[in-house]
C-alpha positions as CSV (number, residue, x, y, z in Angstrom):
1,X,156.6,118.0,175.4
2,X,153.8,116.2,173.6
3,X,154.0,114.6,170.3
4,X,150.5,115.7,169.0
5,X,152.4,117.6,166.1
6,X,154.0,114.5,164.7
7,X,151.3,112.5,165.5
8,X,148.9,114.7,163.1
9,X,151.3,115.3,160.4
10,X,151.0,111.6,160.5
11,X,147.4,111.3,159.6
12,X,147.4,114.1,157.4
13,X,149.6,112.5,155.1
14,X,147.6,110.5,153.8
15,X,145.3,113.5,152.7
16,X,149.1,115.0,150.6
17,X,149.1,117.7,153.4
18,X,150.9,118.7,156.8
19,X,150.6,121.1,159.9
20,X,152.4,124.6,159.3
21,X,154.5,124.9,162.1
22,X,157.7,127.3,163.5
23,X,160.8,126.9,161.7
24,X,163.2,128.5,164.2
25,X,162.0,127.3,166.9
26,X,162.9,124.5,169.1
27,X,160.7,122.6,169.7
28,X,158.6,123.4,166.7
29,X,155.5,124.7,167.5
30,X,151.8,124.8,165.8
31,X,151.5,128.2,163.3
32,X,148.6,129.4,162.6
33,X,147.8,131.1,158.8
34,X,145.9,134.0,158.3
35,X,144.3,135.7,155.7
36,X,143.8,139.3,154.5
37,X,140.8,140.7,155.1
38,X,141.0,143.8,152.6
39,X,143.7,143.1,149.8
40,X,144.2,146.8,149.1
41,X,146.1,147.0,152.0
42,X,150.1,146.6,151.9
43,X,150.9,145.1,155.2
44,X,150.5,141.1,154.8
45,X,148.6,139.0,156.9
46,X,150.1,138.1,160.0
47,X,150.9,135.0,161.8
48,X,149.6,133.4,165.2
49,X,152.1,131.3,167.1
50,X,150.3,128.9,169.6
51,X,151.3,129.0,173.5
52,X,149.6,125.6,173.9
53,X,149.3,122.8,172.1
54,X,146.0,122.9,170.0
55,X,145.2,119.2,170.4
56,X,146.1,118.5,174.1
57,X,146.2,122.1,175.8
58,X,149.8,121.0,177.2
59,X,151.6,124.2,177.6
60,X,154.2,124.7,175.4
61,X,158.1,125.5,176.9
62,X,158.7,128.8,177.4
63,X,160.7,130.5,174.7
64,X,162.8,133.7,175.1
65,X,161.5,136.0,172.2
66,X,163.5,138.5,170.7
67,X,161.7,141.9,170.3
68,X,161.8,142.4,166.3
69,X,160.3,144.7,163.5
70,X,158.5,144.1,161.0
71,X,160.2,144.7,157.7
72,X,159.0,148.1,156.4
73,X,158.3,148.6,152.5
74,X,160.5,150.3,150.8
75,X,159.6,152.3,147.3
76,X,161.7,152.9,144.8
């Protein structure tokens, strides 16, 4: 496993700021943030876990998932 995720957060703080990364997952991998696109709709923006490292392409460790569901909105 490479270190490129220590190695930036690192550098970045020098700049007050750090990668966004997993927090249940061993090791911790890079997250990516998204944004919505059109704000009038409900479902937040989703989240983009990386397979690879972004800086070195090593492959991360494989990881068994657990199928989940997204937590539905609930009125009233």
């Amino acid at each position: 496993m490479c270190s490129c995720i220590s190695e930036m957060d690192n550098v970045l703080r020098e700049h007050n700021t750090c990668l966004v990364t997993t927090l249940f997952r061993n090791p911790q991998v890079v997250a990516v943030r998204t944004d919505k696109i059109n704000t009038r709709v409900r479902k937040g923006p989703a989240t983009v876990i990386a397979s690879f490292c972004p800086f070195c392409g090593e492959k991360y460790p494989e990881h068994a998932a657990k199928a989940t569901a997204p937590i539905s909105d609930k009125e009233g």
